[in-house]
Structures are given as structure tokens and as C-alpha cells.
N, C-alpha and C positions, 0 to 999 in steps of 0.2 A: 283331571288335574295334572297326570302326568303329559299329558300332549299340551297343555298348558306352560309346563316348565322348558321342558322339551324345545319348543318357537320359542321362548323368551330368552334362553340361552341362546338359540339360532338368531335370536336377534340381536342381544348383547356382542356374539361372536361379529357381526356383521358391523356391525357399529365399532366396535374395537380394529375389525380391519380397516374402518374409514379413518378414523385416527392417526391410525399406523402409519398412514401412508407418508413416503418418502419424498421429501426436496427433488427435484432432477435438475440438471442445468440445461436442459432443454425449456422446463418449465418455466425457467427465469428467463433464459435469452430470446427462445422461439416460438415456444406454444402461447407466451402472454399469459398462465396462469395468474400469476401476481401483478397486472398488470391495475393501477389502482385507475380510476377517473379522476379525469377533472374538470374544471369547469372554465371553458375559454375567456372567462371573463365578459364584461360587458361594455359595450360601445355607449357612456351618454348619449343622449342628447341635446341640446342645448339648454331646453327648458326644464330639466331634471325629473321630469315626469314619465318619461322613455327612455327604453336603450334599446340599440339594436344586435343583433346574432345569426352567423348563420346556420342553418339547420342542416342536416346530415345532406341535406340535398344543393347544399349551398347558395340556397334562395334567403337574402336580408333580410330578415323579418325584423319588424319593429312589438316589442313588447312592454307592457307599463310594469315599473317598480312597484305599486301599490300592490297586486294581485301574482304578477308574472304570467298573466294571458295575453295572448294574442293579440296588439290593435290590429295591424297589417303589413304586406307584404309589400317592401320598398320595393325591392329587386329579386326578379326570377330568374333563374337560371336557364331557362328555355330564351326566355329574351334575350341575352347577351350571347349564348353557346360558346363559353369559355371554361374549362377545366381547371381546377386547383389554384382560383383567387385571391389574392388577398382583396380589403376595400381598407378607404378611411376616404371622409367624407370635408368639403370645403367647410369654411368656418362658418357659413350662413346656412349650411347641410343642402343647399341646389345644385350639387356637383356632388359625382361618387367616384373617385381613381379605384382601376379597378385594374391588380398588376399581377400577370401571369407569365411562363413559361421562366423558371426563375435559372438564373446561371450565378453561382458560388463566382466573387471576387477572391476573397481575405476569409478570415474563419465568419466573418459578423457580415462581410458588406455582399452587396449580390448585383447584378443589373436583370432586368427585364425588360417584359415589352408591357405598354400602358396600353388602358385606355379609358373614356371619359364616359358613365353617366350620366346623364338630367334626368333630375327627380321627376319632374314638371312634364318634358316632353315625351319620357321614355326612351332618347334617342342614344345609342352608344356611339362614338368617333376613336378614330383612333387618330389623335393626332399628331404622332409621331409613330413610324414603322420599323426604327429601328429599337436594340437593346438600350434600355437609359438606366441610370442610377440615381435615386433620390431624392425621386419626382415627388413636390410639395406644390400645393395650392398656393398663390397668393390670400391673403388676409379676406379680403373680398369676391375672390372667387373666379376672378376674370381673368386668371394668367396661373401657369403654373411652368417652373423651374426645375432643372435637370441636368444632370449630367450625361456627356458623352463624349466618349474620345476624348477624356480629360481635361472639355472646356468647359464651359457654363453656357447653359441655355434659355431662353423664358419662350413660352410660346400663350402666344394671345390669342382668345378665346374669337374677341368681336372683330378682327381682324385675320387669323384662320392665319397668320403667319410667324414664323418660328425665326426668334432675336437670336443673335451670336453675343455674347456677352466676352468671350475672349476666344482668341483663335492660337496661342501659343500652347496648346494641350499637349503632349507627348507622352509617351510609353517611357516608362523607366527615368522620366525627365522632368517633365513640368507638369503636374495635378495643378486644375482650378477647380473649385466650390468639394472636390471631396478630399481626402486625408491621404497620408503613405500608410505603411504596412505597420508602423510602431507606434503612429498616433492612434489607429486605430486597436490598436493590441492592446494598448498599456494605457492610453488615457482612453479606453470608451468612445471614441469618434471615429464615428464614420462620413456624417453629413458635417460639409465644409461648407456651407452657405445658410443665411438663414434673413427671410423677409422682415422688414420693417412691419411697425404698426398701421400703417396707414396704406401698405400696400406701392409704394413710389421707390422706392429703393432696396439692393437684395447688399446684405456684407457676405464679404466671402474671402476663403483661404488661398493662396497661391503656396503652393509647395514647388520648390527648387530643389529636386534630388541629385542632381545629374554631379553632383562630391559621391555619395553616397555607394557605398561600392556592392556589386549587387552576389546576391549568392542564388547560386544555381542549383536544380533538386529536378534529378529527370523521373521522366514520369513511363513507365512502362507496359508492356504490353504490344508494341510496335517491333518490327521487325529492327526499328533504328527506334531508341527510348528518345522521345521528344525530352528536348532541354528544358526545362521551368527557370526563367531567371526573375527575380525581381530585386529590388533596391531593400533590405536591412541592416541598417546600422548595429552594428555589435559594439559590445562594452567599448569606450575609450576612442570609438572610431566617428570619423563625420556624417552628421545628420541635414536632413533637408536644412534648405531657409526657408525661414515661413514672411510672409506678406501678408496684412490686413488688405484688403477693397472695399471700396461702395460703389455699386452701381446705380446712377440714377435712370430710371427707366422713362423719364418725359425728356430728359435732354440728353439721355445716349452717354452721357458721362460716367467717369473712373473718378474717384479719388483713393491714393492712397495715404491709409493710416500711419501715421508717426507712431513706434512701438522701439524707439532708440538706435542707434547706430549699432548695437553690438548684434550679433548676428547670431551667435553661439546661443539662442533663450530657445526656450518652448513657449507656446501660447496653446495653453489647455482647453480654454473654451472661448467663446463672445457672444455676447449676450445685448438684445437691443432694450434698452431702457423705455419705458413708455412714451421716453420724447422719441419722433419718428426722425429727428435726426443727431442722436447721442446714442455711441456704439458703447458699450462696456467690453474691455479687452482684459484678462488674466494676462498678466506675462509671469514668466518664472526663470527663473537662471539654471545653468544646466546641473548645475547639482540639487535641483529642487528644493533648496533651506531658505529660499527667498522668495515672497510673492507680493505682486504689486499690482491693485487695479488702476488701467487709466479709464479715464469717460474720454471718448474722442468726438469732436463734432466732425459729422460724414460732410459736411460745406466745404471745409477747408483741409480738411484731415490730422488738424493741433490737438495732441493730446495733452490731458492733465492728469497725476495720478495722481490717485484721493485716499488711497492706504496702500501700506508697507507693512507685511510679516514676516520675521527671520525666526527659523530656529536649530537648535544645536544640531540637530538631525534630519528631518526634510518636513513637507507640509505635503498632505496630501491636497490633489485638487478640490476645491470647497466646492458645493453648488450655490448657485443665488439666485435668489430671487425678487425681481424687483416688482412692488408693489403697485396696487390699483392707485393709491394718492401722487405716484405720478414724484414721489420727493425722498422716496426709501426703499430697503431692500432689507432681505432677512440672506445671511450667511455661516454656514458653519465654519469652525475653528478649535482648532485643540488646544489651545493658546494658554487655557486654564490646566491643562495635564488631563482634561478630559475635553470627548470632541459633544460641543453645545452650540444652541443656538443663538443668534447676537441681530440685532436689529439698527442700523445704521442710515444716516442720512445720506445724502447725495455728495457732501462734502466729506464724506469718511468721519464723520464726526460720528462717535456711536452713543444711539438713543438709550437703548437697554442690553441686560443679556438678559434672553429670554427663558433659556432652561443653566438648572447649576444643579452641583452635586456631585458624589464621587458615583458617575456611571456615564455610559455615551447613549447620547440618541445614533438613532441608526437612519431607518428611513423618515426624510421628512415628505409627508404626503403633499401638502397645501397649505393655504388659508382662504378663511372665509370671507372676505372684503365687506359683507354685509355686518356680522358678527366680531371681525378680527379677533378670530381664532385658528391658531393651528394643529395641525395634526398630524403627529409624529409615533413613532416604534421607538420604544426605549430597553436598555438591558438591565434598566435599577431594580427589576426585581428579585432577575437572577439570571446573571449573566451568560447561562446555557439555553434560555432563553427570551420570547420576545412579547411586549404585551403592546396596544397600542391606545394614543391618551390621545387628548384634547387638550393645549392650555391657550391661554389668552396671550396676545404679541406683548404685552406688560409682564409674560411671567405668573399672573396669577391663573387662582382657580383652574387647576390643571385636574383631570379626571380621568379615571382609565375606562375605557371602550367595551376592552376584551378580557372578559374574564375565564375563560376555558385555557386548560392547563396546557404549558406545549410553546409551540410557536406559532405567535400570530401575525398576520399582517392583512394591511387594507387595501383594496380600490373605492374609489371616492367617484361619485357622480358628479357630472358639472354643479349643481348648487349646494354640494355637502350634506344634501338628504336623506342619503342615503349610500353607505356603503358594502360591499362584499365580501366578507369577512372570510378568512383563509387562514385556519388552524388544523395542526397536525402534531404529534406525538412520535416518539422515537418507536414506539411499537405498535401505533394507529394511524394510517392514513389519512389522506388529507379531507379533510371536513369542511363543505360550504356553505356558507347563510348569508341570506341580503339581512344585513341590518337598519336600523333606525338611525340616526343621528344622536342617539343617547345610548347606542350599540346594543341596545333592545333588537333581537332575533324575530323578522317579520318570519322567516320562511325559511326552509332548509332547500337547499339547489342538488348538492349532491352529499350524501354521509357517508358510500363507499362501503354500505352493509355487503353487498354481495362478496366483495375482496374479505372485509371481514368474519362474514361465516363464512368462506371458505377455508380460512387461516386455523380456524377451530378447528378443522379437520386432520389438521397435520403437527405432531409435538412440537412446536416452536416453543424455545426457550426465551425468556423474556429478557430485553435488556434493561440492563440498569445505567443510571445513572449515578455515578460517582465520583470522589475527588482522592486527587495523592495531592503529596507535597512534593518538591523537589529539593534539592541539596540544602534551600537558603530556608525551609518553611514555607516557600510559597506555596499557593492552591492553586492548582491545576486543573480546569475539569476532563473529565474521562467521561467515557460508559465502558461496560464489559457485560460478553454475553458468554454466558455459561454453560456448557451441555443442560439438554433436561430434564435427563434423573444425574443431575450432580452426584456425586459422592466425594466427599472434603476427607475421606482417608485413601482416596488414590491419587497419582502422579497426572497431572496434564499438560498436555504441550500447549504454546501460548504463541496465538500469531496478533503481532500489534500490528493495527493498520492508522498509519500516520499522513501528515501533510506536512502541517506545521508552516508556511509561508508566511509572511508581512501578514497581519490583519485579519487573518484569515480564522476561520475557524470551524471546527470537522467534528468535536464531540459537543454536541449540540441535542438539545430535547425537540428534534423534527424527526421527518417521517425519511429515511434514506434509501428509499425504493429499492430498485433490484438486488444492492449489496448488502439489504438485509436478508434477504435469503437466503441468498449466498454465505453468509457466516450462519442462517441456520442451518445449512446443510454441512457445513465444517464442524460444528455444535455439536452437532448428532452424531457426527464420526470419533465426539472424544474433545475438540478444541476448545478451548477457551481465547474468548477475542478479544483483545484490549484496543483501547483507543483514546488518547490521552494527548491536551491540545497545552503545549508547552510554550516556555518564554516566546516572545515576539507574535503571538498568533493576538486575536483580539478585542474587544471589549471590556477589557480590565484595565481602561486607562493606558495613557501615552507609554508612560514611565515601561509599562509589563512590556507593550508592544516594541519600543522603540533602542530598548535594552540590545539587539541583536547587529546597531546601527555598526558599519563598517567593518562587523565580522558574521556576515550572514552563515548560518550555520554549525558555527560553534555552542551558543549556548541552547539551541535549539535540538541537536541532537545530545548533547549532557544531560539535558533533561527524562530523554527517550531512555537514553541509559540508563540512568539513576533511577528512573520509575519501575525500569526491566529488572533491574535488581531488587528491588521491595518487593516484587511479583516473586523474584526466587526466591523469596526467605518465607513464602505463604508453602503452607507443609502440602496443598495440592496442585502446585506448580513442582514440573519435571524441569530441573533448572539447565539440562542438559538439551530441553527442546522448544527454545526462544527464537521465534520468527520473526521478524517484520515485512512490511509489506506498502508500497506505497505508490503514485502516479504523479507525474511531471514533480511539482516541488518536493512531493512525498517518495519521488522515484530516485532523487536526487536525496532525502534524508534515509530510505533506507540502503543507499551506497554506501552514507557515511557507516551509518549501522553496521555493516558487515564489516567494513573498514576497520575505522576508530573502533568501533564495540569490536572486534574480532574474534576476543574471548567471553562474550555476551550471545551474542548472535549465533545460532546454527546456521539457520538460514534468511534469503533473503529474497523480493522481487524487485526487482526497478522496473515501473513499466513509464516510459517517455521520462527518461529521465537528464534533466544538467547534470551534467559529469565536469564541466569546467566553467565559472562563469565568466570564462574572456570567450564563450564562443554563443551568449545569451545577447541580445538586445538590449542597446544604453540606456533606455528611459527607465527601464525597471530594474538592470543591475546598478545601475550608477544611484539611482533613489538611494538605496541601502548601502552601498561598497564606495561608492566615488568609484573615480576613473581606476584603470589596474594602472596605469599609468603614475597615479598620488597613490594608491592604495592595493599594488601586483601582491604584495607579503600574503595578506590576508586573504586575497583573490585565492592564492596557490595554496595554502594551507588548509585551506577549509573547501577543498573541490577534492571530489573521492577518486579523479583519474591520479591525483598526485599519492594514492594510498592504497592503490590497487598489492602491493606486496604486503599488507597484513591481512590480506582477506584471507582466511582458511575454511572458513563453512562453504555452505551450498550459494552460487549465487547466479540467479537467471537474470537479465536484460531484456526487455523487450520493448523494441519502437517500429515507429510505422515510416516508412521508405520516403513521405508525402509529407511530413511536420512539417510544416510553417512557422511554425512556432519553438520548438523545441528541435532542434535540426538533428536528422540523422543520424551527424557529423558525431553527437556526444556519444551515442553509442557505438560509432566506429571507434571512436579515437580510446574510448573507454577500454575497448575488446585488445585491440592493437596494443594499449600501454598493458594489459592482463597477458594477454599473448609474449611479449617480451619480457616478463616478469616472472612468466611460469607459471600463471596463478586458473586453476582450472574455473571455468566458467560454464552456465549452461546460458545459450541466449534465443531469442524466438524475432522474428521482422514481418512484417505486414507491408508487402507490396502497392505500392501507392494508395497507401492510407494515413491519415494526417494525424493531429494529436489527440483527438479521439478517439482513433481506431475503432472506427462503428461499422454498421453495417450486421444486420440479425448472424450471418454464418460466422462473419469477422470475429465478433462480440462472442460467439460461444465458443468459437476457436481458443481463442484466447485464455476463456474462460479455465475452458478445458483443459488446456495449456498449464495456466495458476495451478489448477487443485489439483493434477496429477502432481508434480510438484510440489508441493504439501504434503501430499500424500507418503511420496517417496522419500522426500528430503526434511521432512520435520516432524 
């Protein structure tokens, strides 16, 4: 009986060391301990009875939805001998583009080299041998469209010969069929061209930079650091012109689209109407408070607009989509103080709204053209997170999909039979099921047990979900993570980790991968973590969101503050040791933090942060501020290089040499106004590395970087 107690203790003790064991940030950045799965999703197939996948060996397999076993193997990897693929497949699935050896343009866009399988014959081609970019199938299969060298291309399958589609392409000058560096940042486009229904004709972008003044970022490592120049428009400064095109591809013709004489607009998207010769065009004015569709006929290139939206503050780009009957189109709008969906004819006349209520849809998946119904993510049930329904294009009989707590969202197969259902929790990783069309669970893909018992192993403290108010009574959501053995009669220091941008939103009931471990290993040293998504961030309606309009920043970090204060009047908050912490937008609200809060704030991180926004990009400062030009006051007030002399706490900087995005420049000019001010600083630079700052060493550097820092200064 005693050697019985004896091993049970020894096993107890052994089991409690497995518990025990400690966070490392090795574990999070390089070893991949918490590294959760997922599941690449899956390729329809036309007839909604397949999808396809590739397998670790990067052979195409085709597998059926009903079972998830194996019908066959489209494409082997021994047959092609090509490394690290992507594919997608012509519209009639006889054709497989198949695009490797990838070279980074922009943060999103890339070029590569192509090439073409046949299902049929097995035969690979490469029909082009240089780098291209945003190579697409025609409709039919028999031509496929590309960029290079900044012209437009089509190359013909049954003729083995490659069209010029434009020949003025230039560097830093003239883009055909793809975008500049701000279209693509700030409105989501990359690809500047896009086929007809019928396959006869391609519309496409022309970009005219050459106003456009460009900024320069050397890239180093060379005995002489190569220059990086390209064309970005900053706040108040000139931006490309944009041109519509149609090419017809049977008689070699251009037409250009009529989109008004003024020159100073954006055109957010264009979109082909199911007439194979009626282009739909977004235009917007440069303060983006006005938006107007034209329909243009590609014959002659006469456009007519069919709706007008203005509002007091801006309109985000809507999507649309125009419908199988060939006579309507579904588009979202905030127009009601919430963003819903609206169903309208071809003449702008509107049939229905098809969702109301005080909440927003978020993603719209589809419709069913069989069924007409659609299928959307809404936030009405609670705005931290996401669930997703079904209603009918009339508005009725709307139903919810997803019932598992968390946030949800869908892939949908080509006949709506079947979707992929993608839920996860703030303190459970991401969970995957093919569903039924009545969101009936056939099968689980992946559930992510192994990440989750290994979590068991290690005290993680759980987070919570909760709300403050701010000054006016409004609800804010939070989470906060608490050491875990709490004790609520000792002092804790409190690092808030913020964002807070337009629309956006960071305290959310999802699964936040490596940076939740990260706060559990700060948990366990003693911290408490707040996170709390204030005025201007989104899904609480226009009014919450849009409140921030022409003084971006202001009420966005009052809130920060006034919640940091409620925190010190809880009796296990050490009110003396208040951190924030935050990246690009968030890098820029905790400046202000240390700033404006100076007596709030001990410490502080900025990592890629605006430090001024006359030195940001006009499509996205000007959305919210206008020009500094109509609106410098507000620019200069609420940018933290103009407040660098009330900082007294700790405050580190840190950016990567290679932004694109977020330049340098804000962290020089930040240091430099600190430097002549007096004001001590601690800061960190990442040598040609962009607004990510990635890379497994980079990543843990940094890391390491943060929590020493924490450590020492909070």
C-alpha cells in the first residue's frame, strides 16, 4: 500500500510539472508550439458534388462533399515538376493555371511565371516565359489575360499567339489592366482588368502617375543600399488619373469609357453586368462622401448614371452584385445609419431592402439564383461577434446557419449545398465542419484537439469578454486577461493593447493566435491585459463608427483614457503601472497615450506607427480628415509628433526600414521632434523589413524586444 502511495504521488508530482510548464517566446515565434491548423479551404467544382485540394505533396486531388474521400487525382506533381504552386481552374474546369516562383510587387499584388494545364490531355505549356501578373482565364477558356511591363496582354490558346493589348506601360508612369500602390492599399485592388460574359471583350484600368510624386525607401545590405522608388500619393498631394477601357478582342478595338470630365475622382471598382456589352463603373469624388454608379455601353463608350449617394461623412466602397435575371443587382449601404442590404433595378430604381435593423451585415457570401436566397454574417446578435443566416432577396424568412458560440463564417460551394463552416473563440481555436445547406454538421475537417490539449498543459488564464462605458454611457466592447491565480487584494500593472482604426475592430469573440500567448505569458508574470474597441471602430452602426469623422484620433484615444481610468479605481489595479501597447493604427494611438494621457500612461509601444497624418496616403487619410489643406488644424492636433513634449513615461518606437505602407519617415521625424524636445526615448528598426516585420528571428526579436520592455519599464 505504501509503494502504492509512493508512484501516485510520483505521478501526481509529475503531472503537476506538466501543468507547470511555462509560455517561452520561442514557443510562440519559432518552435510553433501553438501553432493551431487550418483548413485551406476548398476549390468547388462546378457541379457542387466536388472539390478540389492539394495534398501535402501538392498533387490536385479531387474529393466529393457527401463523404470527403477521394474520387481522383487531377494533377500530380511528378507530371508538372514544379515547386510551391498555386492553381485555379478555367470556367469549364479544361484548363488548370498553375503559378510559381512568386516575386512580391506591393504588400497584396506579386508577378510570376505561369503555366497551363489540360485536364484532358495531361499536357503542361508554358505560354509565356516571362514574370506576369494576374493571369485570368477567359470565360470560356480559350484566352487567358495578363500583365507585363505594365501593359495588358491576352494570349490565345488555338492560335499559340500572344495580343498586345496596349504598349504605353511604364514604370512609375503609366499602369494598364493592374492598379498603383494606393488603389491597391486602401481600396483592395489589385487586378485592373476583368473579362466580359461572353468572353469578346476585356474592361480595364489605365493609371496615369506620372503627377504623382514618388517616395523613395533604400533597401540595404549592398555595399551602395539600392534606392526603392515608387509613386505614393500622400495626404492633400496628386494622385494617378484613372481611365476606363474596352477591348474588343474580334476587331482589335479600344473604347474609351465616359466617367466625366473631372479628373480629381477615384473609381473603386467595375463590374461587367450580365449584358456582355454594359460595363458598371463606381465613380467617387475625392473626398469619398459621394458615390455614383454609371452603366456604360462598351460600343460607344456613353455612360448613364443610375444612382447617387452623398453623405455627411464618406461612404465606404459598397460591393455589387449583379444578378442571374440579367435586370438587377444586390448592393450594400449605410444609408439607413446601418450598413444593409438593398436590391435594385438596372434603372437605379430600388426593388426592396432586403436586411433592416439596428445592426450591420458584414459578409455577404452569395445567392442562390435557383432558390433566391442569400447568404450573409451579421453582428445582430452581438456585436463581438459573428453568426451566419440565410434570407430570402424579399427580406423574408431569414434563418441562422451557425449556431456555435464565437465567430463564425462561411465558404459556400458553387450550388450553395454545401458550406465550410469556420468558428472559433477568443480562448479556442479555429474549428472546422463541411455543413449542409440547413447548416446541419456533415463532418468535422479539423477541431484542433491536439493545440487544445496541449493548452491544458500550461496555466493559461482565461479571457474574458467584457464591456466599459465611456464618458457619454456608451458600450464599448473589451476582453481582459487576468493572471491565474488572480488575487483581487493585490496591485497589478495593466498593459492595454489597442487599435482602434475606422471600422475596425480588435476586441472580438475570435481565436487571436500567437498574441494570445503572448499575453499569457505576461499573465503569469503578474499582468493584466485589457483590450477595449472605442468610438469610431465598428459594427455598432454609422453614427458609433463615423463620430471620429474629420478629427481622427481624438475621440478615439478619450476613450482609451477614460477606460484606463475606471481600471485605476478597481482596488487590484497598481494605478501607477498603466501601459498601452499597440501596431500601425494602434502604434499611432498608443503615441497618443503617452502623449495626451502623459499622466495616465507609464509606459508605451509604438510599433509601425503614423506619427503625422500629412506624411500617410490620401485615399485613406482624406476618407476621414479631408485634405490638411481644408482640414491642417485637426491633422496637427491630433498627430503625436506635435505632442512629443508631454511624454514623461517610458516610450519605445519601433519600425521596419522597408514600410510601404506606413513609411519610416514617421518614426524618423517622430525621434528627431523627441530629440529636440528633450524627451527620452527608447526605439528598435528592423532593416529592410516592411509593415509586418516578419520573418521567424525578426518576429521573435521583436518580440523579445516588447516584453523586456515590459518587464523593465511597467
Amino acid at each position: 500500500m505504501k509503494k502504492i502511495l509512493i508512484l501516485c504521488a510520483l505521478c501526481a508530482s509529475a503531472f503537476n510539472n506538466i501543468i507547470a510548464q511555462e509560455i517561452t517566446l520561442e514557443d510562440i515565434w519559432t518552435k510553433g508550439t501553438f501553432n493551431a491548423k487550418g483548413v485551406a479551404g476548398f476549390n468547388s467544382m462546378n457541379d457542387g458534388r466536388f472539390y478540389t485540394a492539394q495534398d501535402k505533396f501538392e498533387n490536385i486531388i479531387r474529393y466529393a462533399f457527401a463523404d470527403g474521400n477521394i474520387v481522383d487525382t487531377i494533377l500530380r506533381k511528378a507530371d508538372v515538376n514544379l515547386n510551391g504552386f498555386s492553381y485555379s481552374f478555367s470556367s469549364n474546369e479544361q484548363k488548370i493555371l498553375l503559378q510559381t516562383n512568386f516575386k512580391q510587387i506591393y504588400r497584396h499584388s506579386f508577378a510570376a511565371n505561369i503555366y497551363v494545364y489540360d485536364v484532358n490531355t495531361k499536357n503542361l505549356t508554358q505560354p509565356i516565359t516571362e514574370l506576369v501578373m494576374l493571369a485570368d482565364f477567359s470565360p470560356d477558356g480559350s484566352k487567358l489575360a495578363y500583365v507585363k511591363n505594365n501593359n495588358l496582354f491576352v494570349f490565345d490558346f488555338a492560335s499559340k499567339k500572344e495580343i498586345q493589348v496596349t504598349t504605353d506601360g511604364q514604370t512609375n508612369s503609366i499602369i494598364n489592366g493592374a492598379t498603383d500602390w494606393v488603389y491597391e492599399e486602401e481600396f483592395a485592388l489589385s487586378k485592373g482588368f476583368y473579362w466580359n460574359s461572353n468572353s469578346t471583350q476585356l474592361a480595364y484600368y489605365r493609371f496615369d502617375e506620372s503627377a504623382v510624386r514618388e517616395f523613395n525607401m533604400p533597401m540595404y545590405g549592398k555595399l551602395y543600399p539600392e534606392d526603392n522608388r515608387f509613386k505614393y500619393p500622400k495626404a492633400g498631394e496628386s494622385n494617378s488619373i484613372v481611365e476606363i477601357y474596352t477591348f474588343n478582342l474580334s476587331s482589335g478595338t479600344k473604347v474609351k469609357l465616359d466617367i466625366g470630365k473631372e479628373t480629381d475622382i477615384y473609381i473603386p471598382r467595375i463590374h461587367w453586368t450580365k449584358d456582355a456589352n454594359l460595363l458598371c463603373i463606381q465613380r467617387m469624388n475625392r473626398l469619398q462622401n459621394k458615390l455614383e454608379l454609371l452603366l456604360g455601353n462598351t460600343t460607344n463608350g456613353v455612360t448613364q448614371c443610375i444612382y447617387t449617394e452623398e453623405n455627411k461623412c464618406y461612404i465606404d466602397v459598397p460591393e455589387i452584385n449583379f444578378l442571374a435575371d440579367g435586370k438587377s443587382f444586390i448592393m450594400n449601404s449605410e444609408k439607413s445609419g446601418w450598413n444593409h442590404l438593398y436590391h435594385y433595378n438596372l434603372n437605379g430604381k430600388l426593388i426592396n431592402q432586403i436586411t433592416r435593423g439596428n445592426w450591420d451585415v458584414d459578409q455577404f457570401y452569395g445567392i442562390n439564383p435557383k432558390t433566391k436566397t442569400i447568404y450573409i454574417s451579421t453582428s445582430e446578435l452581438n456585436t463581438s461577434e459573428r453568426y451566419v443566416f440565410i434570407v430570402g432577396i424579399d427580406g423574408k424568412n431569414k434563418k441562422q446557419l451557425t449556431n456555435r458560440k464565437g465567430w463564425n463564417s462561411a465558404t459556400f460551394n458553387a450550388d450553395y449545398s454545401y458550406f465550410m463552416l469556420s468558428n472559433s473563440s477568443i480562448n479556442k481555436p479555429s474549428y472546422y465542419a463541411l455543413c449542409n445547406a440547413s447548416g446541419k454538421e456533415v463532418r468535422v475537417l479539423e477541431d484542433n484537439k491536439l493545440l487544445i490539449n496541449k493548452m491544458q498543459q500550461y496555466p493559461l488564464a482565461d479571457a474574458e469578454m467584457v464591456n466599459y462605458t465611456n464618458a457619454y454611457g456608451e458600450n464599448l466592447n473589451a476582453f481582459i486577461i487576468k493572471p491565474k491565480q488572480f488575487d483581487a487584494t493585490k496591485k497589478h500593472p495593466v498593459l492595454m493593447y489597442v487599435y482602434g482604426g475606422p471600422g475596425h475592430q480588435l476586441a472580438v469573440n475570435r481565436w487571436m493566435g500567437s498574441n494570445y500567448f503572448w499575453y499569457q505569458l505576461l499573465a503569469a508574470k503578474g499582468y493584466i491585459i485589457v483590450c477595449v474597441d472605442g468610438r469610431g471602430t465598428g459594427f455598432k452602426g454609422e453614427a458609433f463608427k463615423k463620430v471620429t469623422y474629420l478629427q481622427l484620433g481624438k475621440y478615439e484615444i478619450e476613450d482609451q483614457i477614460f477606460v484606463a481610468k475606471q481600471l485605476g479605481k478597481m482596488p487590484y489595479v497598481d494605478t501607477a503601472r498603466i501601459g498601452i501597447w499597440g501596431w500601425s493604427f494602434g502604434g499611432y494611438m498608443s503615441s497618443l497615450g503617452i502623449s495626451k494621457g502623459a499622466d495616465l500612461f507609464k509606459t508605451a509601444i509604438a510599433v509601425a506607427p503614423v506619427t503625422n497624418w500629412r506624411y500617410y496616403d490620401n485615399i485613406y487619410t482624406e476618407r476621414f480628415m479631408r485634405t490638411p489643406q481644408e482640414n491642417g488644424t485637426n491633422y496637427d492636433d491630433n498627430s503625436p509628433i506635435n505632442h512629443v513634449e508631454k511624454i514623461k513615461g517610458n516610450y519605445l518606437i519601433i519600425h521596419g526600414t522597408a514600410d510601404d505602407n506606413v513609411h519610416f519617415q514617421n518614426a524618423v521625424e517622430m525621434v528627431n521632434a523627441m530629440i529636440n524636445k528633450g524627451v527620452k526615448f527608447d526605439s528598435e528598426f528592423y532593416p529592410n523589413k516592411n509593415h509586418g516585420i516578419g520573418g521567424a528571428k525578426t518576429r521573435l526579436h521583436l518580440y523579445e524586444r516588447m516584453t523586456r520592455f515590459i518587464l523593465e519599464k511597467l
